[in-house]
VMD Tcl script that draws the C-alpha trace (Angstrom):
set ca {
  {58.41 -23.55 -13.22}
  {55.16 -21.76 -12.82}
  {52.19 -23.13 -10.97}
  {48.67 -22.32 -10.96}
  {47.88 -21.23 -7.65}
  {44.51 -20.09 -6.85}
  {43.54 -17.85 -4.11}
  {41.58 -20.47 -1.12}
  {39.60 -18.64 1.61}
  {40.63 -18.60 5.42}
  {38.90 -21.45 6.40}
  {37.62 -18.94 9.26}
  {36.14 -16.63 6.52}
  {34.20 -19.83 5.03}
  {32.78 -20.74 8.14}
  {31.36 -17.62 8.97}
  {29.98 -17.22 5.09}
  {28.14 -20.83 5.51}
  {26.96 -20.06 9.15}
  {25.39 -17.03 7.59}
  {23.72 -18.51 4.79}
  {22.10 -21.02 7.41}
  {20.99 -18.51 9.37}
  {18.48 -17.97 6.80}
  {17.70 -20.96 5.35}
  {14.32 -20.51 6.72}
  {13.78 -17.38 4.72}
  {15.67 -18.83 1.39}
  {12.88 -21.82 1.70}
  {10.09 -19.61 1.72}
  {11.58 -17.04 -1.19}
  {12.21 -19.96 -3.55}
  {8.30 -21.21 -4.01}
  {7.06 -17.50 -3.84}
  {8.84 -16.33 -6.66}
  {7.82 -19.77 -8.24}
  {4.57 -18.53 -7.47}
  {5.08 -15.72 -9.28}
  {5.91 -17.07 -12.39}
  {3.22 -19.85 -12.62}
  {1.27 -16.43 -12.34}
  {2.84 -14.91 -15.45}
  {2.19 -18.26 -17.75}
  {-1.11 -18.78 -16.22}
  {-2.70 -15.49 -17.24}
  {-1.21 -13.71 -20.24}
  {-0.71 -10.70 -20.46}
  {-1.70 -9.06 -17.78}
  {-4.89 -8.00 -15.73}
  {-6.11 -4.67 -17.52}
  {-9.38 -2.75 -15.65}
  {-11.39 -0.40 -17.40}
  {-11.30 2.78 -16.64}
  {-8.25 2.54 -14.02}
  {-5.64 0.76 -16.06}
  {-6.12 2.50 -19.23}
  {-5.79 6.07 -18.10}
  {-2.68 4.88 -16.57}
  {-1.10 3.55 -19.50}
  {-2.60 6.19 -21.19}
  {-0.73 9.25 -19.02}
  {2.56 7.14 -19.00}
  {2.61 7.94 -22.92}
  {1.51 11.90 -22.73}
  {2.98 13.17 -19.06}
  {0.08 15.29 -17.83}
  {-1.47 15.67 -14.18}
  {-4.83 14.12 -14.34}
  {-7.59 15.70 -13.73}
  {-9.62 12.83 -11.98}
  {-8.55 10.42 -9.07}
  {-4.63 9.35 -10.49}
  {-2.23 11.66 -9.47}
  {1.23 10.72 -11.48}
  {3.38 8.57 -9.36}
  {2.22 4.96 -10.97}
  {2.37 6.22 -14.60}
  {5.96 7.58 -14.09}
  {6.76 3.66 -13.66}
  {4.83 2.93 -16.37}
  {6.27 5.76 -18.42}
  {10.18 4.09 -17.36}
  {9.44 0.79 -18.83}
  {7.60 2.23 -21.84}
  {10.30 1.83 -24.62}
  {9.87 -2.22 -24.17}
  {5.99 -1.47 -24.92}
  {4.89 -4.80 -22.84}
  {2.13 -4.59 -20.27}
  {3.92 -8.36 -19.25}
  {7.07 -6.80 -18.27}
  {5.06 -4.43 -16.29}
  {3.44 -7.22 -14.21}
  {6.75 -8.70 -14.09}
  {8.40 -5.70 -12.77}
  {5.34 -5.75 -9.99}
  {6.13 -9.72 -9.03}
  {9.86 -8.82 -8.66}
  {8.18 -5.74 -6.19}
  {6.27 -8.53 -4.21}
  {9.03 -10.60 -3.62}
  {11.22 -7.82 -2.39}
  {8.62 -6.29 -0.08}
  {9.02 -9.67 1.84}
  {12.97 -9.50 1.72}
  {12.52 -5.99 3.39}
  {10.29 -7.12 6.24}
  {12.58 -9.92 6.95}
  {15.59 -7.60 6.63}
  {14.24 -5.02 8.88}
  {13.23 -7.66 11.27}
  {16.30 -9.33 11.44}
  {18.08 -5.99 12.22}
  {15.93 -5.72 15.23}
  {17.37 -9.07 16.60}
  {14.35 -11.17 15.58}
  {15.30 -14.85 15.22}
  {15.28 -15.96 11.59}
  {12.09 -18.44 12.03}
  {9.97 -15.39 13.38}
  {10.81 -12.62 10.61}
  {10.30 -15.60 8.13}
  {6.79 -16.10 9.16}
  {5.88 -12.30 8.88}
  {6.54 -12.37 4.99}
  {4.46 -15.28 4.65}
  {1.29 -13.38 4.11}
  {2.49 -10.86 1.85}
  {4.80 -13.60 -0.28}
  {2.10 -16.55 -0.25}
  {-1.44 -14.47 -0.25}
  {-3.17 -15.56 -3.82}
  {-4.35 -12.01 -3.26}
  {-1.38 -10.36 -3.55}
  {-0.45 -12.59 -6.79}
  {-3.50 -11.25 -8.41}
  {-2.80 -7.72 -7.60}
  {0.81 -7.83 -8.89}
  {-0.19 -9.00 -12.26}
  {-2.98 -6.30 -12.73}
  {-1.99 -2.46 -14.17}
  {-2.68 -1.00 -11.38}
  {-1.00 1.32 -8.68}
  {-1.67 -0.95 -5.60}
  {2.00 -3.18 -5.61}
  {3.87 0.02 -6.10}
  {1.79 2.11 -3.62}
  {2.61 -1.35 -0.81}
  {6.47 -1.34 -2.11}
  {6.65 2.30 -1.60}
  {4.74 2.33 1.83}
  {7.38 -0.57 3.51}
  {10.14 0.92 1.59}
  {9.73 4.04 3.56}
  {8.90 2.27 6.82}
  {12.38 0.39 6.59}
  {14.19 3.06 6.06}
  {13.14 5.04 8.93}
  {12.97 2.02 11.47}
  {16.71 0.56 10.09}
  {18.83 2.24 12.61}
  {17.92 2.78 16.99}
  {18.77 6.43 15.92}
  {17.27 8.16 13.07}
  {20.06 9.82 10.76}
  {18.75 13.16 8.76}
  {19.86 10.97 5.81}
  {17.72 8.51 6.70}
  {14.78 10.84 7.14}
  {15.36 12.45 3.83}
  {15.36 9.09 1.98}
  {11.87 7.88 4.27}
  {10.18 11.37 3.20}
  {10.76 10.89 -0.43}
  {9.53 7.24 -0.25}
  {6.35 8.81 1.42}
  {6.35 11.49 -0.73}
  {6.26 9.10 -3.63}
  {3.69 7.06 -2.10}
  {1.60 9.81 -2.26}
  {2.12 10.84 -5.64}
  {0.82 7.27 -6.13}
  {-2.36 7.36 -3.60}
  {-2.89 10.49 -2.15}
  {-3.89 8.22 0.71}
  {-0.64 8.03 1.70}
  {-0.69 12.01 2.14}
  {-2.30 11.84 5.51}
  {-0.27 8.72 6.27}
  {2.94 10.85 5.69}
  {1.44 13.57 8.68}
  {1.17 10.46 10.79}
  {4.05 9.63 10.55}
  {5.54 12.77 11.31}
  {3.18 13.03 14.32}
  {4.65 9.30 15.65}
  {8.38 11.15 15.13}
  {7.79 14.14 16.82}
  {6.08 12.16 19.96}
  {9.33 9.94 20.08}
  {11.00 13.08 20.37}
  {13.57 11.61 17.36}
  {15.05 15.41 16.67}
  {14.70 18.61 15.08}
  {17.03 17.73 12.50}
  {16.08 14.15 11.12}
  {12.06 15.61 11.73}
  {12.82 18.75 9.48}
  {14.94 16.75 6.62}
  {11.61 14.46 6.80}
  {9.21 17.01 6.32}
  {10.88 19.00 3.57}
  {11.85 15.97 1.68}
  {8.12 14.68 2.03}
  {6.33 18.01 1.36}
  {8.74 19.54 -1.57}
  {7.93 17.02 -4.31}
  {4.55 17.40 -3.54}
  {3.93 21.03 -3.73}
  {5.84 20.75 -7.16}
  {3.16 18.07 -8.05}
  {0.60 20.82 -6.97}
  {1.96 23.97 -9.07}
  {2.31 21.57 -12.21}
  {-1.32 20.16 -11.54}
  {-2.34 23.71 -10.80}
  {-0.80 25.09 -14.02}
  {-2.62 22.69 -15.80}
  {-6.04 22.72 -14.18}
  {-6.17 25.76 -12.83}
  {-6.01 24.65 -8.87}
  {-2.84 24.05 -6.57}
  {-3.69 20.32 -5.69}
  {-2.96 16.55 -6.63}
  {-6.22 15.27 -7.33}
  {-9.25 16.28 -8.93}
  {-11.22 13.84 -7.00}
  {-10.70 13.92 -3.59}
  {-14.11 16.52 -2.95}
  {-15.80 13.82 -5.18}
  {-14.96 10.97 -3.06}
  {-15.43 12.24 0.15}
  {-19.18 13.73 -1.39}
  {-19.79 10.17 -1.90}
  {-18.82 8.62 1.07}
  {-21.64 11.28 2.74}
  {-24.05 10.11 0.56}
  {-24.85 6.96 2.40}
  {-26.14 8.97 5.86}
  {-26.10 12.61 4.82}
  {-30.01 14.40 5.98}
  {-30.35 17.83 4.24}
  {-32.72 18.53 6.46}
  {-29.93 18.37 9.57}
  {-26.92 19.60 7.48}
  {-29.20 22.56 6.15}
  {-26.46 23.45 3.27}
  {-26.88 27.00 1.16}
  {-28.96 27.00 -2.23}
  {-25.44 26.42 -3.91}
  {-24.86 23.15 -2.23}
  {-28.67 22.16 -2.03}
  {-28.04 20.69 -5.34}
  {-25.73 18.00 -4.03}
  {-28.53 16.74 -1.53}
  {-29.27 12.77 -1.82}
  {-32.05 12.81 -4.45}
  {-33.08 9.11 -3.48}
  {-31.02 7.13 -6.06}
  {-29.92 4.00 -3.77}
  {-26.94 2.25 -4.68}
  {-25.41 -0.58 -2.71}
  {-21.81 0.95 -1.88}
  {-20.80 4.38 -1.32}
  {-18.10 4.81 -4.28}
  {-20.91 3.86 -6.56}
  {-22.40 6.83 -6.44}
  {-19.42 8.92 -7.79}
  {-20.56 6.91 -10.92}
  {-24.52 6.16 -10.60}
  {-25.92 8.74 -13.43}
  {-28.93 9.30 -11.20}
  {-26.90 10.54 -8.68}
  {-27.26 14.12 -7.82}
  {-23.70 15.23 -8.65}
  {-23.87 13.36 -11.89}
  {-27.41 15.36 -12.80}
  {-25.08 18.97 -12.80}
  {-23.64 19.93 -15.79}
  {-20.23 19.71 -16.52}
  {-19.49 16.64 -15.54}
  {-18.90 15.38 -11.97}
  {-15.24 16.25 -11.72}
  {-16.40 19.97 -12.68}
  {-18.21 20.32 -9.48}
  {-14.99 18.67 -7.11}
  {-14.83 21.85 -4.35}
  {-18.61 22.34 -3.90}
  {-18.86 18.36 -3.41}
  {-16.17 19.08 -0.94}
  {-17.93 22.05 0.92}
  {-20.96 19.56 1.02}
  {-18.98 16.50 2.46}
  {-17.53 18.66 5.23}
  {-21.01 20.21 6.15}
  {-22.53 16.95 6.34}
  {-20.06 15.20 8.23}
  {-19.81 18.39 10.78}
  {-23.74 18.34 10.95}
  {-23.91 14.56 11.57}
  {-20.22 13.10 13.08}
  {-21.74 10.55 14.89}
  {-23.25 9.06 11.47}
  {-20.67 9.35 9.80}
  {-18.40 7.62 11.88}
  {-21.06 5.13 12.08}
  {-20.75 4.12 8.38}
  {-16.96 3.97 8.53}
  {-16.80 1.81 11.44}
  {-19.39 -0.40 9.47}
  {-17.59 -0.24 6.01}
  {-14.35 -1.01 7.70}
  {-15.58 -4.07 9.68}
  {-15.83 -6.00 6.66}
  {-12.17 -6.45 6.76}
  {-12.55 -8.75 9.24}
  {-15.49 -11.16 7.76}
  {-14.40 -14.69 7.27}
  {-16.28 -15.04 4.04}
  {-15.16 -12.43 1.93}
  {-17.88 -10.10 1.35}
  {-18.23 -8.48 -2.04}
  {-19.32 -4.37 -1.66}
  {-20.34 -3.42 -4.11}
  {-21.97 -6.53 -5.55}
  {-20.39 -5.82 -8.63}
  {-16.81 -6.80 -7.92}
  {-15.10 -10.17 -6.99}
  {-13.60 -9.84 -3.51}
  {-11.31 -12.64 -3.58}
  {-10.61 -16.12 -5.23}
  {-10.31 -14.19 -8.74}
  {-8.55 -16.78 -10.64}
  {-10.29 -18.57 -12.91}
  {-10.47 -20.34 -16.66}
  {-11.79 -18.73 -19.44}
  {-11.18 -15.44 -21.60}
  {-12.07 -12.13 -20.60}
  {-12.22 -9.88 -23.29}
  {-11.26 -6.07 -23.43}
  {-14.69 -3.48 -23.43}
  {-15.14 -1.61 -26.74}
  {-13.57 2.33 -25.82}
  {-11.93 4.53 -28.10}
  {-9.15 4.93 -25.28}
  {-7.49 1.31 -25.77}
  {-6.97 1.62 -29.21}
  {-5.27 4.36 -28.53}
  {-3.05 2.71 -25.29}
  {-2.81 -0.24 -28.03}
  {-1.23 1.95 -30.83}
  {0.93 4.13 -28.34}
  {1.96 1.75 -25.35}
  {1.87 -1.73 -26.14}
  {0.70 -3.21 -29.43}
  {0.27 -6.93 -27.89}
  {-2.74 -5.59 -25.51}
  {-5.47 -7.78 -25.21}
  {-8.01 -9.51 -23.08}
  {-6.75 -11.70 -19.97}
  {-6.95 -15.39 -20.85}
  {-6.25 -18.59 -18.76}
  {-3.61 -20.83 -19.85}
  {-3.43 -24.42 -18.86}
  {-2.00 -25.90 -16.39}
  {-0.71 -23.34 -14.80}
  {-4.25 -21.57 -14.33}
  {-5.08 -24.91 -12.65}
  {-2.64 -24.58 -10.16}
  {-3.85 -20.93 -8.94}
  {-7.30 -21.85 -9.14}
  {-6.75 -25.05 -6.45}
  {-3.97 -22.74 -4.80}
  {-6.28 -19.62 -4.08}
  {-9.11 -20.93 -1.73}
  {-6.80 -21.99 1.07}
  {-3.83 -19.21 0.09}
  {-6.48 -16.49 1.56}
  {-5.74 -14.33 4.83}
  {-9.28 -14.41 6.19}
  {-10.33 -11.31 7.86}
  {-10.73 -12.65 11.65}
  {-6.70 -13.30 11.15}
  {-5.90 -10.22 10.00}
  {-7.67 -9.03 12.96}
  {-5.97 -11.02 15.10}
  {-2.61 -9.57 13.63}
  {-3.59 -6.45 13.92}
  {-4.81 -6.97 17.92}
  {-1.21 -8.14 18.50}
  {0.89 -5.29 17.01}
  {-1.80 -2.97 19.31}
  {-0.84 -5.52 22.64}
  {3.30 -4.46 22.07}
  {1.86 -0.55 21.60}
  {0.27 -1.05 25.27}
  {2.43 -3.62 27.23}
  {5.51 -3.91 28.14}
  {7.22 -7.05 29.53}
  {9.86 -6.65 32.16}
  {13.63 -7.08 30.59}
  {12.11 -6.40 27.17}
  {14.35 -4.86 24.99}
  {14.58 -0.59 25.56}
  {12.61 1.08 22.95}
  {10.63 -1.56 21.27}
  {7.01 -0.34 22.19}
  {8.09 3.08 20.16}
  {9.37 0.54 17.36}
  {6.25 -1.23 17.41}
  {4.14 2.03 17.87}
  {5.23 3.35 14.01}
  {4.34 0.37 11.70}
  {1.14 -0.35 13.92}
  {-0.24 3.22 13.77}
  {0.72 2.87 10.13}
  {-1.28 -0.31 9.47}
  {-4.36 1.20 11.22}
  {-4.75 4.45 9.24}
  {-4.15 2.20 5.67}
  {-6.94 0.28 6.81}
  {-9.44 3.17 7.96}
  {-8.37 6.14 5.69}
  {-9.87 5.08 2.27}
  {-13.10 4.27 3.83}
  {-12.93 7.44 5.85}
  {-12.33 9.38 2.90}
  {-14.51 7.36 -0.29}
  {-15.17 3.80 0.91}
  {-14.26 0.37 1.42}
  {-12.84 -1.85 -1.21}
  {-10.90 -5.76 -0.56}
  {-7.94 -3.87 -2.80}
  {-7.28 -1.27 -0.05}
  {-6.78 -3.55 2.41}
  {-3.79 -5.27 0.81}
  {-1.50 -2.73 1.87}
  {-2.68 -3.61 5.45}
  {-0.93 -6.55 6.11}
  {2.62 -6.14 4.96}
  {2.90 -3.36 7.59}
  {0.32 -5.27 10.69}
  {2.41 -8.13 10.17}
  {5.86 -5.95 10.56}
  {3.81 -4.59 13.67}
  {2.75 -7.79 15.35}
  {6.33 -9.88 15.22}
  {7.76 -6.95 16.61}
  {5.33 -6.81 19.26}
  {5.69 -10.78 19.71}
  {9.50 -10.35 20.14}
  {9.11 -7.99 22.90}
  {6.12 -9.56 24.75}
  {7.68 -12.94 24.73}
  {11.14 -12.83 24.02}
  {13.41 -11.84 26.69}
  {17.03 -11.96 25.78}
  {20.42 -12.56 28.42}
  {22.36 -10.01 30.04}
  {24.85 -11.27 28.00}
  {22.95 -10.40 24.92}
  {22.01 -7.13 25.99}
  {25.57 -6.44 26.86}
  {26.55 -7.40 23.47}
  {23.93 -5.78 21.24}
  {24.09 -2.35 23.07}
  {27.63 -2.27 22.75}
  {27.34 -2.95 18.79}
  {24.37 -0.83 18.15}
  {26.23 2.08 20.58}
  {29.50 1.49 18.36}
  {27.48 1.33 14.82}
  {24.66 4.16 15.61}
  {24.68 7.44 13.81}
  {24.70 10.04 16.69}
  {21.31 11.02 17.81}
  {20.37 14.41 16.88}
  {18.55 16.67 19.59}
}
mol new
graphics top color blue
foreach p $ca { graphics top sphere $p radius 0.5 }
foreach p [lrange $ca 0 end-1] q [lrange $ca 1 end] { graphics top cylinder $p $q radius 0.2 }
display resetview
């Protein structure tokens, strides 16, 4: 007679399943109510946040594949241009929720691999996960959540194993090299992090996978954008930007520029943010014919004049610009825009331009103005004033991952300053390159704190944490026995 007999597991093999699960329940607490989060977020606010110009040209390059000839290079409407044939702007936001939840699995991940206790790499995704800031960023059309997704991606894979493979190099390169194709911001973030490689001495072969897997995408980006706009280059904008950020110190009288550049001189038009003059019509750039974008490599001759003719100013109004970060009251610049605590009730209706009809009849006929929904919207709007990292705490995070960059405590573990050296130095230029190179805005500094806070526990572990002989014993052995060979 036949029985049914089912396969049981070793009761050894169950044990060691459940003692794993446990080990994270701290994590698996937090994950639940973020993604809950998340999706009082998508009924709250249908369908999605949509900015004029920004989110429109996006959704607008996603449907005809060109290089743009402005500020968005074409990494963010490639994702847009993937999840085109379900022509929903809400599965886009959804898409970008499902990114912010796994940019906090990654940081835990990562942090657990370097030996972190599961409480302490649980409270270094709480910012990114629990940050009403970050909600309202995921559910907008905008680069931002893939740029930060892209950014830690990259970061994890390089800092995953105590000896970089050239595998692993080649995968961290094309992150970067995406990231850049998203913000060229990330372009001088990718040198940096080639510089922090090359100090750690990490190998000529894992360095040189890095660098042509990081560079090679790009200068295909550039020929394409070149054959279309006549220029090997990925933006259109950067001389622009960088014009503009000049314009808030720049003294023709000290820079002395040539009669072709005198033209690009502050003509007294005062407006109360640098980017705003990239758009203020009485700015000088915007007086030229053509059109601003026309005149992008004399407003770069002119930027790099002024800033060689005054460096002291210049770093003057950076330092300034970037110390808003760290207000406790957020601090709207320019006046125009809402720096934080953006949820609210009400409709907000889409401006009258010819270019969203067109997104509407080509991308997504549903698109409409953002609208609150009841009472889900409630819950945001209570949840957002005290879900806010204020800027003295972000400070304070940031002060930490620089302490494990400069100490070291005796019996720490070998090699963690250099672990903590990467993210940190990462975190730092995301927060001062956009206002070095345009301005400041709250949106830029979002990709700060996923990477400070990977930077500060790190730094915590080895400044406070001092682990057994026994322990040390044991993890060298299994990180000896599991490590790729280093390559000199």
């Amino acid at each position: 007679m036949l029985t049914d007999v089912r396969p049981v597991a070793p009761p050894r093999l169950r044990r060691t399943v459940l003692a794993s699960l446990a080990d994270h329940r701290v994590f698996a607490v937090l994950l639940v109510p973020a993604a809950a989060l998340r999706v009082v977020t998508m009924l709250g606010y249908r369908p999605a946040q949509l900015y004029w110009y920004d989110s429109f040209t996006y959704l607008d390059t996603a449907v005809h594949l060109e290089p743009s000839a402005a500020f968005h290079p074409i990494g963010y409407p490639l994702l847009l241009r993937a999840l085109w044939p379900f022509h929903s702007v809400e599965l886009v936001a959804a898409v970008q929720h499902g990114m912010g939840l796994a940019i906090g699995i990654m940081i835990y991940a990562l942090l657990r691999r370097r030996s972190l206790p599961g409480w302490g790499a649980a409270l270094a995704t709480v910012p990114p996960l629990f940050d009403a800031s970050f909600l309202r960023l995921e559910h907008a059309i905008l680069s931002d959540t893939l740029f930060i997704f892209l950014i830690v991606a990259g970061l994890t894979t390089l800092m995953w194993s105590p000896a970089l493979s050239a595998r692993a190099a080649t995968g961290a390169g094309l992150l970067f090299a995406a990231a850049a194709l998203t913000r060229t911001i990330a372009l001088p973030l990718l040198a940096l992090v080639l510089l922090v490689l090359a100090v750690r001495r990490t190998g000529w072969r894992p360095l040189l996978a890095m660098v042509l897997a990081g560079t090679l995408p790009l200068a295909a980006y550039a020929a394409w954008y070149g054959a279309h706009h006549g220029r090997f280059a990925l933006s259109g904008a950067d001389g622009v930007a960088l014009w503009a950020r000049t314009m808030t110190f720049a003294d023709c009288a000290v820079v002395k520029p040539p009669p072709e550049l005198a033209r690009l001189c502050p003509n007294g038009t005062v407006v109360d943010a640098a980017s705003e003059y990239v758009w203020a019509p009485g700015a000088s750039l915007n007086l030229l014919p053509g059109g601003r974008f026309a005149h992008n490599d004399a407003a770069r001759s002119f930027a790099l004049r002024a800033i060689a003719a005054q460096p002291f100013d210049y770093l003057r109004e950076v330092v300034r610009d970037t110390s808003i970060a760290f207000s406790w009251t957020p601090v709207a610049h320019p006046r125009r825009v809402t720096p934080a605590f953006g949820f609210g009730h009400g409709e907000w209706p889409l401006p009258e331009q010819p270019l969203i009809d067109k997104v509407r009849r080509e991308y997504d006929p549903d698109i409409r103005g953002l609208s609150s929904v009841r009472p889900y919207a409630d819950v945001l709007v209570a949840y957002q004033y005290p879900a806010y990292l204020r800027g003295p705490m972000l400070g304070a995070i940031l002060l930490t991952g620089a302490a494990g960059t400069l100490l070291r405590r005796r019996g720490a573990r070998p090699g963690t300053r250099r672990a903590v050296l990467l993210p940190w130095a990462a975190a730092t230029a995301l927060l001062a390159g956009p206002v070095a190179v345009l301005d400041f805005d709250h949106r830029y500094v979002l990709p700060v704190v996923p990477v400070a806070c990977l930077a500060a526990s790190l730094s915590l572990c080895s400044l406070l944490v001092r682990p057994s002989a026994d322990h040390w014993r044991h993890g060298t052995a299994s990180s000896a026995a599991t490590a790729p060979r280093i390559e000199r």
